[in-house]
N, C-alpha and C positions, 0 to 999 in steps of 0.2 A: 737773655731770651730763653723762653721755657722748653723743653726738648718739641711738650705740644705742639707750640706755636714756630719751630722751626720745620715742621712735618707738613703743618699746613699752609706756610712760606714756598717747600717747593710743590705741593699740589698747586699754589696759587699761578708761580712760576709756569707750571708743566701746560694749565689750561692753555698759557697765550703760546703757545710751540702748536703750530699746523699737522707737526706729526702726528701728535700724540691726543689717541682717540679713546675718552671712557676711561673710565675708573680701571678696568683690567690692564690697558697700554701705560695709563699714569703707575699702574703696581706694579709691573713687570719693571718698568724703565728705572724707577726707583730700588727695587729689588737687585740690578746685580750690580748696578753703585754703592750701598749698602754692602752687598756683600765685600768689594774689593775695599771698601776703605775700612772693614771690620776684620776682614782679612789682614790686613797691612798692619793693624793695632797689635794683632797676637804675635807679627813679625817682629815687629821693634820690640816686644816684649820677650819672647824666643833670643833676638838676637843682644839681647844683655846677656839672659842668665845662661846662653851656651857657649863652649871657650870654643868649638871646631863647626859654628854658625856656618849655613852656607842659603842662601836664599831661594826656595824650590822656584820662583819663575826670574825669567828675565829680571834684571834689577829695573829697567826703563819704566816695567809695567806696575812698579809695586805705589801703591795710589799717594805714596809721599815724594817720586819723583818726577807727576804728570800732573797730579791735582791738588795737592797743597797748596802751591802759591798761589794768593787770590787774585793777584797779576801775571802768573803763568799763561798758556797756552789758552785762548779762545776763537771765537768766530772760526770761518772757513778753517782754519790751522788743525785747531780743536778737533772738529767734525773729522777732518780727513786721519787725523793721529787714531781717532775710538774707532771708525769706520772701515777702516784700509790696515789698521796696525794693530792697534790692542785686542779685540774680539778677537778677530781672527788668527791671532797666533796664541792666543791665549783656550778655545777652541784645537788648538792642532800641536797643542806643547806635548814632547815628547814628555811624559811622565810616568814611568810604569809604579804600579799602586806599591810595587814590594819596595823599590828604591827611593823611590821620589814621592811617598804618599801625601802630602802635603799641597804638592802641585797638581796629583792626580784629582785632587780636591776641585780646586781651583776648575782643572780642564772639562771636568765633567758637573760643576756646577752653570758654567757660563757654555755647555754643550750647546745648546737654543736659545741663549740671550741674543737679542736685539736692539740696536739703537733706533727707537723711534721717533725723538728728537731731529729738527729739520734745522736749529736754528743756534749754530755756535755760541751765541752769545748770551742766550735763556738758558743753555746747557752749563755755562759756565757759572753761572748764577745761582741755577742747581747745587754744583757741587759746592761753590761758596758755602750755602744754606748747610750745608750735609759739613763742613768741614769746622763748624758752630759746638759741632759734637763732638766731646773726646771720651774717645771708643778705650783708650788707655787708661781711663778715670775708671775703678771698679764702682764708684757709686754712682756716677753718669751711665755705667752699663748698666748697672740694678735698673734703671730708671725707665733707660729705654728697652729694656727685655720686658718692661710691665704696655709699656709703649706700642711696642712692636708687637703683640698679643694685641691689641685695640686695632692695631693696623690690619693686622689679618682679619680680624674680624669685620672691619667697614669694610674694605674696599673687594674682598674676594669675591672673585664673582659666584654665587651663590645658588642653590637650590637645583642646580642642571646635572642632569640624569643622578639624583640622589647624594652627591658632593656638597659641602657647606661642613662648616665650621663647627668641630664637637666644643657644645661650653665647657669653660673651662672646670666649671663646677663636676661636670660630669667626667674628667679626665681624670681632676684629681679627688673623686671618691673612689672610682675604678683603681686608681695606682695606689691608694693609700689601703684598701683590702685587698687587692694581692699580694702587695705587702715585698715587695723585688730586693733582692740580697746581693750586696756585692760579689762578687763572683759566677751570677749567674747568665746568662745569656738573654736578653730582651728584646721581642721583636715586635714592630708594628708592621705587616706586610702592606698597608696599605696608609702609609703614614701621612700623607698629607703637607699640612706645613709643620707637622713633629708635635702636635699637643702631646700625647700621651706617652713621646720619646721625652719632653723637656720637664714634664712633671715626673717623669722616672730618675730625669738627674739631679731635679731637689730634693726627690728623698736620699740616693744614693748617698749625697756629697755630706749628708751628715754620718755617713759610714766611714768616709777616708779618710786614713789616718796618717799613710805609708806614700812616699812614691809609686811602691808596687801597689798601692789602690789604686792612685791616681790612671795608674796604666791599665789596671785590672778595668777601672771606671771608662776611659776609653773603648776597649777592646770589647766589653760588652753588649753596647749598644746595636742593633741593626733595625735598621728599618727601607721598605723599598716604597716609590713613587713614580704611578705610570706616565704623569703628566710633567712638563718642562718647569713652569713656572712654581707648582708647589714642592717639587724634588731644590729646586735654587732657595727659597725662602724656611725649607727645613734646614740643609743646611744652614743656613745663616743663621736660624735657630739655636743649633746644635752650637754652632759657635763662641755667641751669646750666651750659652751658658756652660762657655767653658771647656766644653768639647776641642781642643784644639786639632782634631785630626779625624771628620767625621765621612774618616774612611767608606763606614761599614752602610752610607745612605747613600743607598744603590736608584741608580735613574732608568725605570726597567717594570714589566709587567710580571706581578709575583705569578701569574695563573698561566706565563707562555714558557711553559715545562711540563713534560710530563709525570704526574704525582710520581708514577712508579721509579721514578729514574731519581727521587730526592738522595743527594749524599747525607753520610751520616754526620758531615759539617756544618749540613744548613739545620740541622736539629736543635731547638732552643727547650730552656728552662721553664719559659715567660710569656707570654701574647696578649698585649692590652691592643683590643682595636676597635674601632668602628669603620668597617667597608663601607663600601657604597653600593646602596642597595636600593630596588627598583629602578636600575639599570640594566640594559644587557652587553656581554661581551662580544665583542668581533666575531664570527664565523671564522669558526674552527679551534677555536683555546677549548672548546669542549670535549674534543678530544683528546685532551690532553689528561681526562678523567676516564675513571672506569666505565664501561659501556652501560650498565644499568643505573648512574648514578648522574648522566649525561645531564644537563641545562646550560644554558646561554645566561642567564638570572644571574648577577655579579654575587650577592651576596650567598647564596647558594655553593658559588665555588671557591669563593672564599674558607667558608663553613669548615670544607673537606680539607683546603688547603691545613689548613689551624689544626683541625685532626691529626692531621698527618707528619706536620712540620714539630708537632710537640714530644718531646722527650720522654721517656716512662717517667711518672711522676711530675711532667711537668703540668703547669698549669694556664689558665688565661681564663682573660676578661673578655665578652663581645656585645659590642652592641649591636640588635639584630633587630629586624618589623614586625611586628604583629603576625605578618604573611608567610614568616619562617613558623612561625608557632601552630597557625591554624593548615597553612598549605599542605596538600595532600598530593601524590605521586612519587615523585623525584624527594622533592621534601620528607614525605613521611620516611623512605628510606635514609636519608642523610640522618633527619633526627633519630631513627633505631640506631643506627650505626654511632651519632654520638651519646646514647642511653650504655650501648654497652660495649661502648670501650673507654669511655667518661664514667666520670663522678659528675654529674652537674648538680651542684650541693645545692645551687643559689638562684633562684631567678628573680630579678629585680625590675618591677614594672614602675616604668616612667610614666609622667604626668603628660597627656599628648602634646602638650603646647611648648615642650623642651628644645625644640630646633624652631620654631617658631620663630620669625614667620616665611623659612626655608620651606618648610612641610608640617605637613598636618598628622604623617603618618603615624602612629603608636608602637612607641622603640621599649623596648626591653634591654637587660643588662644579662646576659648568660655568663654564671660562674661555672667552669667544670677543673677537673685535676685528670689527671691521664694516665689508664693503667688498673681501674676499678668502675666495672658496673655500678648501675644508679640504683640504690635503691627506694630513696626515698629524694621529693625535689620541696625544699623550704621557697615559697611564693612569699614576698613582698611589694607589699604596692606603697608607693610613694604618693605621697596628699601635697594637694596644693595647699600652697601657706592659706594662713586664715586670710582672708581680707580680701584675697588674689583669685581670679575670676579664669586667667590664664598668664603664663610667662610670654614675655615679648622683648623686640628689641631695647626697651627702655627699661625694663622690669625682667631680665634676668634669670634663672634657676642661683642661686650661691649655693657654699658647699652647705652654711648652717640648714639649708632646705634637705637636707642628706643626714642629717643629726639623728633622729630619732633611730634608724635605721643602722648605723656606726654604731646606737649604743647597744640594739638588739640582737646585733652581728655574731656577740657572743666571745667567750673567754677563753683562756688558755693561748698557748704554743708550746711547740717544740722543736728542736734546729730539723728530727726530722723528718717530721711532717709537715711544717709553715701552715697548721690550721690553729683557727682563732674561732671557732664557732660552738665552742662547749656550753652548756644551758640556756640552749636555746626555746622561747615559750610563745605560743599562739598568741595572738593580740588581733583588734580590730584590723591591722594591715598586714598580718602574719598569717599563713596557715600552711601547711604542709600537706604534698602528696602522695601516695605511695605508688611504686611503681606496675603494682595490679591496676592501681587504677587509670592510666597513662595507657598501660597495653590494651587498656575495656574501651580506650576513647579513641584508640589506633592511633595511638602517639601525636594526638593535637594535644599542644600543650598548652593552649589559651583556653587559661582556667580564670575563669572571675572569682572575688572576693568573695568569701560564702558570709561574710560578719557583714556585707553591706547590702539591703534588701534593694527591690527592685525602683529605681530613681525617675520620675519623669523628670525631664532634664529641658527647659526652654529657652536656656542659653546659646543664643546665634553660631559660637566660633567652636560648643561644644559637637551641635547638632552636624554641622559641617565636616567637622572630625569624623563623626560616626558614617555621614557617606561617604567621604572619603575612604575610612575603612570599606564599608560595604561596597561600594563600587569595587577595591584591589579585591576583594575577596572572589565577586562575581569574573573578575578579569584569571584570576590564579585559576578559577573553572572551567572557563573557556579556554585559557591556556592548554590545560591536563585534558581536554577533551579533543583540543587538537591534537595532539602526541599522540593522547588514544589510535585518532582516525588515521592520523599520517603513520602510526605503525604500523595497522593491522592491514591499509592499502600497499604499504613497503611490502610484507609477508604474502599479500593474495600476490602482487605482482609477478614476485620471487617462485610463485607454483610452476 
């Protein structure tokens, strides 16, 4: 049976269980079963090639001593062993990260896992299906690491307050021009279920050579995740492709710290991200910013966060809205502030239909480097393929949609600059701005294409797009006018 069709064996399973509600409760349930017997794979593997082996959790709990036999442990038995024993000690295992990292894994992957299953016997059923897979076969793991990407993609629940799934085409054009070196530090603060952490470890893994890569390749990676279920299926990720110790994927909100108070440890080289944006934060993470820099706006304080967390010379990728670009107040100061203390060499404008049909909103790709003023910003806009009206869930972005763009990118390196952008020439989707003129626009940096004149456009899903836009835009001015009012009322009161 095909790995597909064993996936959709226990979705088929999971419907008839009274528990288990919706495609989120069937992903979760599945998600930290998955983990524990992908877990156990790299254990029996561990415990060949090391001579002074010792097992980070209970031996009882490791998934070949409770859920391998397909005649093992079911109904009522089953239920009360996952319910009453394993979560929960598994949840409260003494592991501290320096001695036991391994099991620190484990404890703080299934922190908020759930059994939502009612019915021992559908459960066991379940794991039969899941035990179809061997997680020890390196080409049955290829398979379903291609698999499990598909998974994340159907069933996560989607589009809610700005969250949904970066394609994967867009992960790995991003990682493939920043271009990430072994030995350097990579962070996704807002990782997700790890796109842009697992296409960092396929380019990586063609760099190591050495054991000490191999460790180097570990020790690199971070990334954090403020929500339970996608911090559980990054890990799993990160496992998946080999990570066998993915310490550094912290379950935790990267914005509830004070910027001022960053150590000089949590500083990286690297940042490939896509926040979530047109969201807002809890009441009070805003103070955790500087007072004239203050918003509630998630990706706004992301923004700062990225500034700040990066290295002299370090670099990143971001994916950001329209409404970072055109917004004025709080935004226009963010973006002075990343004009000059960035280089933002790059801006790469998406086709609007690329998260589609999560949002309609028009994302952008910010390249900068840290440590030099901007003085000039290279615009490229990306076209939709010939043929293609808009991308969708059936029809995709791929990377070859990213080609023309890869070849314009430009030439050269050097170990120490990591830039590849040498002769670089205007074209119909190319043009550059200079930074007089960015200061004359007061730092909006939603600049249209000057080689494409003006389009009547009577395409339904594009027109939609464009209010969509115009509606966030008239919201971002209402926004900035409230601020206005509620300040200047704060200061008359304060007389």
């Amino acid at each position: 049976m095909s790995i597909s069709s064993v996936i959709k064996s226990i979705q088929d399973i999971m419907r008839k269980d009274a528990g288990v509600d919706g495609d989120a409760q069937r992903l979760g349930q599945m998600s930290w079963l998955l983990f524990l017997k992908i877990f156990d794979a790299q254990e029996q593997e561990l415990e060949f090639e090391l001579d002074n082996y010792k097992a980070p959790i209970p031996e009882r709990y490791l998934w070949r001593n409770w859920a391998e036999d397909s005649q093992g442990m079911t109904g009522d038995e089953l239920l009360d062993f996952i319910n009453n024993k394993l979560i929960d000690d598994l949840k409260n295992l003494n592991a501290p990260i320096d001695t036991n990292p391994r099991g620190y894994v484990v404890k703080e992957a299934l922190s908020d896992a759930f059994n939502y299953m009612k019915n021992g016997t559908l459960l066991r059923q379940v794991i039969n299906k899941l035990n179809e897979i061997d997680f020890t076969s390196s080409e049955e793991r290829h398979l379903f690491g291609d698999l499990y990407e598909q998974i994340l993609k159907d069933l996560q629940s989607a589009g809610n307050a700005g969250e949904f799934y970066t394609p994967r085409a867009v992960t790995r054009f991003i990682v493939q021009m920043i271009d990430p070196q072994l030995g350097e530090t990579i962070l996704d603060p807002a990782c997700g279920t790890g796109g842009f952490l697992a296409c960092s470890v396929d380019l990586l893994e063609k760099q190591v050579k050495t054991n000490d890569d191999r460790r180097q390749l570990q020790e690199s990676l971070r990334g954090v995740e403020k929500k339970q279920l996608p911090h559980l299926l990054c890990t799993t990720n990160m496992m998946l492709h080999g990570i066998e110790v993915p310490k550094n994927i912290r379950h935790g909100n990267t914005l509830n710290q004070p910027l001022s108070s960053l150590d000089i440890e949590v500083m990286v080289d690297v940042v490939v991200s896509n926040p979530p944006f047109g969201g807002m934060e809890e009441d009070g993470i805003e103070k955790n910013f500087p007072s004239e820099m203050q918003t509630r706006e998630t990706a706004d304080l992301f923004l700062q966060y990225i500034l700040e967390v990066l290295k002299e010379n370090g670099r990143a990728a971001v994916v950001l809205p329209d409404g970072t670009l055109f917004g004025e107040g709080v935004k226009t100061k963010i973006k002075k502030l990343l004009l000059e203390e960035c280089n933002l060499h790059t801006l790469v404008r998406l086709p609007n239909s690329v998260f589609a049909p999560y949002t309609s909103i028009k994302t952008n790709i910010l390249f900068f480097e840290k440590g030099k003023p901007t003085k000039d910003i290279w615009y490229y806009e990306v076209p939709l393929p010939e043929g293609i009206k808009a991308f969708n869930k059936t029809k995709p972005m791929k990377l070859e949609d990213f080609a023309a763009c890869t070849e314009w990118w430009g030439e050269g390196r050097t170990i120490k600059t990591k830039t590849k952008r040498k002769n670089r020439q205007e074209n119909e989707f190319a043009w550059q701005v200079s930074m007089d003129e960015i200061k004359e626009r007061n730092y909006n940096l939603d600049i249209k294409n000057p080689h494409v004149g003006e389009q009547i456009c009577h395409d339904p899903e594009e027109l939609l797009a464009d209010y969509v836009e115009q509606q966030q835009k008239i919201q971002e001015l209402r926004d900035e006018l409230k601020n206005i009012l509620s300040t200047a009322l704060a200061s008359e009161g304060a007389k």
